[in-house]
C-alpha positions as CSV (number, residue, x, y, z in Angstrom):
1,X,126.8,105.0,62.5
2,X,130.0,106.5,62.9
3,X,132.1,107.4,60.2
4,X,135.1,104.8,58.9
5,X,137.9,106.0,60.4
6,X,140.1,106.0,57.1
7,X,137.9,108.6,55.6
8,X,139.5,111.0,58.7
9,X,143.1,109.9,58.0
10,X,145.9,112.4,56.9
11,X,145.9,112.0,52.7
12,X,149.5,110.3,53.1
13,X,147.9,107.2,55.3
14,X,144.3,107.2,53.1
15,X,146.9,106.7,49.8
16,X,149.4,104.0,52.0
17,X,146.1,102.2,52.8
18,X,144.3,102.2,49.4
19,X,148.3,101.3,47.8
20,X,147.7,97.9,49.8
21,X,144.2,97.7,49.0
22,X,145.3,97.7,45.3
23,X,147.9,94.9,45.8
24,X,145.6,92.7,46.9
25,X,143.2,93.3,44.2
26,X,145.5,93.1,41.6
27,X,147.1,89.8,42.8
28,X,142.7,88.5,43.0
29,X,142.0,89.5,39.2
30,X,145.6,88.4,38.0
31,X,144.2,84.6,39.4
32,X,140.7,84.9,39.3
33,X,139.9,87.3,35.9
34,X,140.1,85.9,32.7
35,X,139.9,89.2,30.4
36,X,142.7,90.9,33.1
37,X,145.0,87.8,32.5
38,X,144.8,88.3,29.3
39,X,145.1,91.7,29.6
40,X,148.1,92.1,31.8
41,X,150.0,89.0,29.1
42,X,149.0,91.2,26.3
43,X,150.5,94.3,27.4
44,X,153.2,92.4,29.2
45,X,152.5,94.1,32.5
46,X,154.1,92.8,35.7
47,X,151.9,93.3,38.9
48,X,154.8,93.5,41.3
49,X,155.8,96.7,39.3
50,X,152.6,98.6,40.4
51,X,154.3,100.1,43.3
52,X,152.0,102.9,43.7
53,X,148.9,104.4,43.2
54,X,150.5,106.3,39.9
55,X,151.6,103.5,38.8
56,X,148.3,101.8,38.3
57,X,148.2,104.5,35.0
58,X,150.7,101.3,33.6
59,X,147.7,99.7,33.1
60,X,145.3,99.8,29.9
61,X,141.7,101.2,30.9
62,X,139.0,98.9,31.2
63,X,135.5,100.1,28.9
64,X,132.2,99.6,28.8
65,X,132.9,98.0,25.4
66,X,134.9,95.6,26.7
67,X,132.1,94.6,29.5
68,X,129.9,94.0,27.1
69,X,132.1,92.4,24.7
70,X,133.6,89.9,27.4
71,X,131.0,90.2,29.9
72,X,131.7,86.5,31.1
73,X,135.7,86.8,30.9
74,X,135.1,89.4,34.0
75,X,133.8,87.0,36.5
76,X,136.3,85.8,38.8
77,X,134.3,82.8,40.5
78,X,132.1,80.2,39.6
79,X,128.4,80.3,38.6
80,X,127.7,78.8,42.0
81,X,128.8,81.1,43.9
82,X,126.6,83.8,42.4
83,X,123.9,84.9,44.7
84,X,122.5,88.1,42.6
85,X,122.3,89.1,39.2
86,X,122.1,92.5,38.5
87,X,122.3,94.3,34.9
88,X,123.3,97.8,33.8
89,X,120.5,100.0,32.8
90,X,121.9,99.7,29.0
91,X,121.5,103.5,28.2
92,X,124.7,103.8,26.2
93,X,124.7,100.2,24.9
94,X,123.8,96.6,25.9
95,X,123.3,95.9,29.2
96,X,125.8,94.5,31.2
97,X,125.5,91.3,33.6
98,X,127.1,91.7,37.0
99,X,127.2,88.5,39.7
100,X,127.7,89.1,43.0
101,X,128.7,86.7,45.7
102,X,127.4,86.9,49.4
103,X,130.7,88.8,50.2
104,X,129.6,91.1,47.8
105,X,126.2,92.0,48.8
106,X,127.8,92.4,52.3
107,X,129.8,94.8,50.8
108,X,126.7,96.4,48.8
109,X,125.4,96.7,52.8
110,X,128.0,98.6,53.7
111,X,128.5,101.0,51.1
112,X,125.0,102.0,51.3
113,X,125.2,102.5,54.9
114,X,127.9,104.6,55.5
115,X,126.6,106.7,52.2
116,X,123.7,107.3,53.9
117,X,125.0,108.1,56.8
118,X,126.7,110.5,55.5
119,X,123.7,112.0,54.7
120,X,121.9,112.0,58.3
121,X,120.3,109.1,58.3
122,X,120.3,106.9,61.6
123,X,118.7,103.7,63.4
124,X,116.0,106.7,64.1
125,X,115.1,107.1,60.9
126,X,111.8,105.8,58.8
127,X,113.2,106.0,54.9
128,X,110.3,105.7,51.9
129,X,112.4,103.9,49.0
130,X,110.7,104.9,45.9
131,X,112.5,103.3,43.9
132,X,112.0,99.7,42.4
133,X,113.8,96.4,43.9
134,X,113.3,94.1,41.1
135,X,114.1,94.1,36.8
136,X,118.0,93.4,38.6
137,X,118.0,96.4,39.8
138,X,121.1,96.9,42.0
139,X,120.5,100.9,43.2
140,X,116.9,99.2,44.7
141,X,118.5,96.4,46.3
142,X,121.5,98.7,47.7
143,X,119.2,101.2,49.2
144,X,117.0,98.7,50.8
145,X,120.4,96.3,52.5
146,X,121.8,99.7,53.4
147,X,119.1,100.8,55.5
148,X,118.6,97.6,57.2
149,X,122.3,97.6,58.2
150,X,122.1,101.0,59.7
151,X,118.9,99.8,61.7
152,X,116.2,102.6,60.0
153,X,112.8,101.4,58.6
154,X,112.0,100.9,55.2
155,X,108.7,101.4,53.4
156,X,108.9,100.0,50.0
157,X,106.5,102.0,47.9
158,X,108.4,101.7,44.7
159,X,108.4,103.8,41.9
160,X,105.8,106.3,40.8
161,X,102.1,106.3,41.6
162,X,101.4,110.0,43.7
163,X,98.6,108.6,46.2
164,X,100.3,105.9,46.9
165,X,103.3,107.5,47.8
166,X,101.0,110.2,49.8
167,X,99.1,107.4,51.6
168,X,102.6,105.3,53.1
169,X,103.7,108.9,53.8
170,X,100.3,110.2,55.6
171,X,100.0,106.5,57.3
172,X,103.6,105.5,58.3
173,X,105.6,109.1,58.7
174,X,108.5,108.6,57.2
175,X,111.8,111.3,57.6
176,X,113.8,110.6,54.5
177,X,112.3,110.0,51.1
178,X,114.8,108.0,48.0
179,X,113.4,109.2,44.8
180,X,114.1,110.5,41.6
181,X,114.0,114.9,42.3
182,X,111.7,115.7,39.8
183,X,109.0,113.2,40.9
184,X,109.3,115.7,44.5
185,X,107.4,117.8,42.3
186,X,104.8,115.8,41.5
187,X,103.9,114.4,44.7
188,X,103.6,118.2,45.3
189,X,101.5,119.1,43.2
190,X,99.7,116.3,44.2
191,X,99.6,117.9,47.7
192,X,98.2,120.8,46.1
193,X,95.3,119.5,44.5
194,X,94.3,117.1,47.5
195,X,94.4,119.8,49.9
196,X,97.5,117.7,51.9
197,X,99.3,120.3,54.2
198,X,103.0,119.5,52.7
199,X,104.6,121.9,55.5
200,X,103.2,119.7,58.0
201,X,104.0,116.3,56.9
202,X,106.9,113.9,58.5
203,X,109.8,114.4,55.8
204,X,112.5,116.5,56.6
205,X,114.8,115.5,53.6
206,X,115.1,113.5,50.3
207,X,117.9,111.4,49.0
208,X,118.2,112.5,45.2
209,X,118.7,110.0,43.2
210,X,119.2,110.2,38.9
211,X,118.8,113.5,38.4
212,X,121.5,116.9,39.2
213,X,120.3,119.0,42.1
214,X,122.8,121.3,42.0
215,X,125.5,123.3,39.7
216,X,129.1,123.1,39.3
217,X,129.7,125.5,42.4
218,X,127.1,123.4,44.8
219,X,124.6,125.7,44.4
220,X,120.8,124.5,44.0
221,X,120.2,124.4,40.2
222,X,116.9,125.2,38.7
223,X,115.1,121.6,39.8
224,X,116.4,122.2,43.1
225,X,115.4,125.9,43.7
226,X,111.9,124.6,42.2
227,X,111.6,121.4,44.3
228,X,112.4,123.8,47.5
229,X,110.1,126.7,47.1
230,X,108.0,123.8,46.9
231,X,108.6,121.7,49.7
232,X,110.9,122.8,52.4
233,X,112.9,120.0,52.9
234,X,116.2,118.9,53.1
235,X,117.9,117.9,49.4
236,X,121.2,115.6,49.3
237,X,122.5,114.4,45.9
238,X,123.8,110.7,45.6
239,X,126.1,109.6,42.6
240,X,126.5,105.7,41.6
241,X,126.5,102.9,39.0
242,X,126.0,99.5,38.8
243,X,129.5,98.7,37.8
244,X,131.3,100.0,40.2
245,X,129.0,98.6,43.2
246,X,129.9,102.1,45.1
247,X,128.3,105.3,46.3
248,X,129.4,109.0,46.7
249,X,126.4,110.7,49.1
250,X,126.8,114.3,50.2
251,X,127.3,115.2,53.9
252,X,125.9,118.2,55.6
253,X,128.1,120.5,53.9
254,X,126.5,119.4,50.8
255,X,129.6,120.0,48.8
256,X,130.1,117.1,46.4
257,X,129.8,113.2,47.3
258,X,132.0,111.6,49.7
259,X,134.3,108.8,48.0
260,X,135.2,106.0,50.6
261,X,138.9,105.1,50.2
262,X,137.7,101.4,51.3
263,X,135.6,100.4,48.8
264,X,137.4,102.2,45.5
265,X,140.1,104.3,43.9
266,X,139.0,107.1,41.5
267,X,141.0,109.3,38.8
268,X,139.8,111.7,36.8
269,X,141.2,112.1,33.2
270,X,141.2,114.0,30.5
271,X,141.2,112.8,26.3
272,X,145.0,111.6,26.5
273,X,144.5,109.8,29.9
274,X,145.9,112.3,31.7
275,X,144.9,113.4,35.4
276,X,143.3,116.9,35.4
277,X,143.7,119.6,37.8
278,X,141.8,119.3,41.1
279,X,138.1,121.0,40.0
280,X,138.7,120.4,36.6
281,X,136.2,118.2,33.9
282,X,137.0,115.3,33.5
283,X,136.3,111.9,33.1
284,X,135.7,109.0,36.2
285,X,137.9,105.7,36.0
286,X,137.5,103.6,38.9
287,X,138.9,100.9,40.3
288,X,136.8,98.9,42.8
289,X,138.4,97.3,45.9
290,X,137.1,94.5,47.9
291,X,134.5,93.3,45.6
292,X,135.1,89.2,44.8
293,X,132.7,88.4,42.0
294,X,133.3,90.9,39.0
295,X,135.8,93.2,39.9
296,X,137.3,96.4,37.8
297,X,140.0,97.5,37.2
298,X,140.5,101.2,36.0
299,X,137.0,101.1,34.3
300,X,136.1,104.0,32.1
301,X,132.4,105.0,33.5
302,X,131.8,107.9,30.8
303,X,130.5,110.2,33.3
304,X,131.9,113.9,33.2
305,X,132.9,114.8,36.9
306,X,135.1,117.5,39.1
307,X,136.6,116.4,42.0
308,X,137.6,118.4,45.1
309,X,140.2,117.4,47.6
310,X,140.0,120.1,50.0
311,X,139.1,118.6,53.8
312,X,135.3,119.1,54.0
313,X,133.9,121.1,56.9
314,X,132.4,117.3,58.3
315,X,135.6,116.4,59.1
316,X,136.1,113.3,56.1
317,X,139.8,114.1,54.2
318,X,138.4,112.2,51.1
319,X,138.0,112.9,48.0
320,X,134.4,114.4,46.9
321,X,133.0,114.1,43.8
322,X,130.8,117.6,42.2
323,X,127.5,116.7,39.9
324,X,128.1,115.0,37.0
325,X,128.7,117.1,33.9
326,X,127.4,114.9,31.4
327,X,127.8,111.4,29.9
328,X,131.0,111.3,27.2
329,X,129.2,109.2,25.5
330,X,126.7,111.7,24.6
331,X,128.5,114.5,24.4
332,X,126.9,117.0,21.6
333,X,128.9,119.0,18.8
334,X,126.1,121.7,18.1
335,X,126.7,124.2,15.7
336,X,130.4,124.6,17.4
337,X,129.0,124.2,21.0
338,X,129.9,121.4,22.8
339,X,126.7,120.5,25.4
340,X,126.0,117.6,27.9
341,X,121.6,116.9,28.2
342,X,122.2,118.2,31.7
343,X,122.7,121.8,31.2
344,X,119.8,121.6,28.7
345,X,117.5,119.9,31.4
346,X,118.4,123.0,33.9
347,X,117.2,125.5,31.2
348,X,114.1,123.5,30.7
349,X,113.0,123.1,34.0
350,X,113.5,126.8,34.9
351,X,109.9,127.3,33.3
352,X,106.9,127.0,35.0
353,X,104.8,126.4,32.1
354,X,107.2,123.2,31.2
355,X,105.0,120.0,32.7
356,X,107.7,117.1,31.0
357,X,110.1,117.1,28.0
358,X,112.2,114.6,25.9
359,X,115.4,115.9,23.9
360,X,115.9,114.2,20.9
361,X,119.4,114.5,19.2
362,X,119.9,113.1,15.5
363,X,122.3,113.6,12.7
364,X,121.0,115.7,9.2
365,X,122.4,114.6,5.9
366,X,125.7,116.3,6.5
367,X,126.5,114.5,9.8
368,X,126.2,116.6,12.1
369,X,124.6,116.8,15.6
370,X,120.9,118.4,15.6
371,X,118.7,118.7,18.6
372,X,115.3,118.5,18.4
373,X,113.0,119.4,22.2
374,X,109.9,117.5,22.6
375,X,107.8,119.7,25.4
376,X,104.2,119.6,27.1
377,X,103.1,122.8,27.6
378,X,100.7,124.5,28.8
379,X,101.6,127.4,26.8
380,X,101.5,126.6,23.2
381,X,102.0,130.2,21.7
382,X,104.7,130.9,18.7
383,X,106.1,133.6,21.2
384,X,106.5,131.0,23.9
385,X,108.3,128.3,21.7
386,X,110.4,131.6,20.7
387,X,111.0,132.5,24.3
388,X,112.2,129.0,25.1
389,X,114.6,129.1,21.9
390,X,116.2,132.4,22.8
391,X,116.8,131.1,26.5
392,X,119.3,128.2,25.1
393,X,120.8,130.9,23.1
394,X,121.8,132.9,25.8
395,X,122.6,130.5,28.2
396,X,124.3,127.8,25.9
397,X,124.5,129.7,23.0
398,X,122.6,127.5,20.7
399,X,118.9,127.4,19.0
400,X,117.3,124.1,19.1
401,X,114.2,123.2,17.9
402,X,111.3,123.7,19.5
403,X,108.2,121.3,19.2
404,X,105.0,121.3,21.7
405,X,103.6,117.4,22.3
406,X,101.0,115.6,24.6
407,X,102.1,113.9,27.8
408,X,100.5,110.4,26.5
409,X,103.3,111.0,23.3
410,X,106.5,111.9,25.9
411,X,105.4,109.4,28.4
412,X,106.1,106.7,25.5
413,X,109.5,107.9,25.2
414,X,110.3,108.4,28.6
415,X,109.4,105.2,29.3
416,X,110.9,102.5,26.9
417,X,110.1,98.7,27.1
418,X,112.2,97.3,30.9
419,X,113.1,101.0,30.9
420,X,113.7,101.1,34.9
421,X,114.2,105.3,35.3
422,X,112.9,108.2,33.4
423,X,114.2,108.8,30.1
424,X,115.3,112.0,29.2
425,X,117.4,111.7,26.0
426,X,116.7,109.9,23.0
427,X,119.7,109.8,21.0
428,X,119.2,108.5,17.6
429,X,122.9,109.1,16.3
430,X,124.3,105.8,14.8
């Protein structure tokens, strides 16, 4: 599949193009959207005086409170015309409905495609999905239209389950695997103990879904350099969320995810709203183009990103976004560091005798942010629980607590009741 020939355009004609994009979706929700009637009456904003990109900063940000305050007051056509539910995962809060019409899941197609694309895959290709398509799933769903539109096969394993996974991958020879990155690690061990030659196997490369790969300069981060002296395949990193029904997949260069200019307009802001610098934190607001059933405008998604606007080495002029930095949402104050779970997960995972882990954060009776790290180990010394400890310090500058579990007592809280990924956190604040 080729490229879309916008993301190739001069930054002057990619703006002029998205500028008349956002006309046209601001004229849909001002008809269609209940809450952004309301919203533009309210802060008595004229869409005819949005007469550029900039100017969309007029306009109040949407939040996920909001969503799931108003959730219905976001739809913009009738019931009827509904062809998929999807919800939010619900990690910072309620879940959120989304509807999407057939226009929309055309659109889902497309996105996918071209995201993919971007990372190699072709009609050629045989992709194992390992990922689930149902509990309104919309990552699933997008994954699976998206390959069929570019013409690859599809094996749909799901989620989890090693020899399974082993056994599609032994019997049908897939190229591409779409999985979480730490579960790479598993099927390789896996490998290991069931004598399976992994250097020998079909799969050149993985799409990365959930979990950080690499660091703030693109490098491999510790689950990436421990997933590759592993299995000596190809890694790409993939960023997305249900609300914004839009994907940012790395390209050969594997230097941040390409954003398409067709399908949404990003910003990156800082505490007063503000755009930051180019390569400086920040947080994503999007607004979605092109998408008829629930629409957004200027949504607040929480997550911490960089973005980089020099023209990448494949030739696309758009906008790529580095891994995300953390959720805003659950942002810690420790001790006067602030941390995002990320960076902790990166310290964790550089240790071999680490086999899964949970980080707990709570508050202690004077409000403040404690952090408490659930580990299986198969070291379960004082001096290793000490090594760990000193590690944070000097890399984060912070000394959590330390406390050694069983895998049948982590797998609980990784996996909460209709949890659909791996959970990682368990914030207890509030």
């Amino acid at each position: 599949m080729k490229k879309p020939s916008i993301a190739t355009k001069p930054t002057q004609e990619i703006e002029a193009f998205q500028y008349q994009k956002l006309k046209e979706t601001l004229q849909y929700v001002s008809e269609n959207s209940p809450f952004y009637r309301a919203l533009f009456a309210k802060n008595n904003i004229e869409i005819d005086e949005i007469d550029s990109l900039a100017a969309l900063r007029k306009i109040p940000c949407t939040t996920k409170d909001d969503l799931q305050e108003y959730n219905d007051d976001f739809f913009c056509v009738p019931k009827n015309n509904i062809i998929d539910y999807v919800t939010t995962s619900g990690t910072l809060g309620a879940p959120v409905t989304i509807g999407l019409t057939e226009k929309d899941l055309q659109r889902l197609a497309y996105n996918e495609s071209i995201s993919l694309a971007c990372s190699g895959i072709t009609s050629e290709d045989t992709v194992q999905l390992m990922t689930t398509l149902d509990r309104r799933f919309m990552a699933g769903l997008a994954y699976f239209t998206g390959l069929r539109k570019l013409g690859a096969s599809v094996i749909r394993v799901g989620s989890g389950i090693p020899e399974l996974q082993w056994d599609s991958i032994l019997k049908f020879q897939p190229t591409y695997l779409i999985c979480v990155p730490s579960f790479l690690l598993k099927l390789a061990v896996y490998a290991r103990e069931h004598t399976i030659d992994i250097s020998k196997t079909s799969v050149k490369a993985a799409i990365c879904i959930g979990e950080p790969i690499r660091d703030e300069h693109f490098e491999l981060n510790a689950l990436g350099k421990k997933i590759s002296e592993a299995w000596n395949i190809d890694l790409y990193a993939t960023y997305a969320s249900t609300e914004m029904q839009t994907a940012f997949n790395e390209c050969e260069a594997k230097q941040g995810g390409h954003a398409h200019p067709d399908l949404i307009i990003t910003e990156i802001l800082d505490d007063q709203g503000q755009p930051v610098p180019d390569g400086t934190v920040g947080e994503l607001v999007i607004t979605t183009l092109g998408i008829e059933g629930m629409p957004l405008v200027r949504f607040k998604t929480g997550d911490m990103v960089r973005a980089h606007t020099q023209v990448c080495s494949c030739g696309r002029n758009t906008q790529r976004l580095g891994p995300v930095v953390g959720r805003k949402q659950q942002m810690i104050k420790y001790k006067g560091t602030t941390l995002y779970p990320p960076a902790m997960y990166n310290i964790l995972q550089d240790f071999e005798q680490i086999q899964s882990f949970v980080i707990e954060i709570f508050q202690n009776e004077l409000g403040t942010d404690e952090l408490l790290v659930k580990v299986v180990s198969d070291d379960l010394s004082e001096n290793f629980k000490d090594t760990l400890k000193d590690h944070f310090r000097a890399k984060l500058r912070v000394r959590p607590g330390i406390e050694f579990t069983t895998q049948d007592r982590i797998e609980v809280l990784q996996s909460p009741k209709l949890s659909r990924k791996p959970v990682l956190l368990v914030d207890r604040r509030g």
